[in-house]
N, C-alpha and C positions, 0 to 999 in steps of 0.2 A: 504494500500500500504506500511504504515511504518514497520506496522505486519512483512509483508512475509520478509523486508530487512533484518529487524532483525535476523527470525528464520532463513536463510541462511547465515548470519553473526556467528552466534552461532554454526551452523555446519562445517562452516569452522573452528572455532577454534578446536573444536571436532578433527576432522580430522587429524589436526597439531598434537593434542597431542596423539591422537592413535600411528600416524608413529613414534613418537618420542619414545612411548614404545613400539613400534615393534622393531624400530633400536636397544634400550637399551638391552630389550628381546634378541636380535640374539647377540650382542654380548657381554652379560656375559655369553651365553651360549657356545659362541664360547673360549672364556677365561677359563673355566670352564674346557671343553672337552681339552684345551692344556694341563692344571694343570694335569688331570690324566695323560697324555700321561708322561708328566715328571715326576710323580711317578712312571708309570709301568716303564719306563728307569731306575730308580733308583734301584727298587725291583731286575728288570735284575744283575744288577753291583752286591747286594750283593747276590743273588746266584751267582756267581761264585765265590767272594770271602770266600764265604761259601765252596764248594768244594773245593779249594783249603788249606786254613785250615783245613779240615779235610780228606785232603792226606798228608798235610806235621804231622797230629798227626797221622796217620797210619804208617807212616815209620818212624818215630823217634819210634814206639811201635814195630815196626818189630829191629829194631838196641839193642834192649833190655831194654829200661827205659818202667817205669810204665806211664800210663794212665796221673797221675795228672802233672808230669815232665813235657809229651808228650806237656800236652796245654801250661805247662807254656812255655816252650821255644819256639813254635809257635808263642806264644802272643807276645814274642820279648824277653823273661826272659835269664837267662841265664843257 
């Protein structure tokens, strides 16, 4: 009789600690899936800023300076 208290004793703790890394499991997986989404936002941001520097060195190269000018003043040079 003491037997069986036990081996259902023992399963309950089982139990406990499974749910515990279930919860744990869902959510660093859930933290995880946010992290990339705030990388792909970021990647977003520098393509455009990417496009956009390389129309502001297209028309400074249309206005007549060279190429290496073109980025330096872009970059903020003068």
């Amino acid at each position: 009789m003491t037997k069986a208290k036990k081996e259902s004793q023992k399963c309950s703790g089982n139990k406990k600690i499974m749910f515990a890394y279930g919860f744990i499991q869902l959510g660093s997986s859930f933290i995880s899936a946010l992290a990339l989404a705030a990388i792909a936002f970021g990647f977003c941001s520098i393509k455009k800023e990417s496009k956009l520097f390389n129309k502001c060195v297209s028309e400074v190269i249309e206005k007549g300076s060279s190429s290496s000018e073109a980025v330096r003043y872009c970059n903020g040079g003068k």
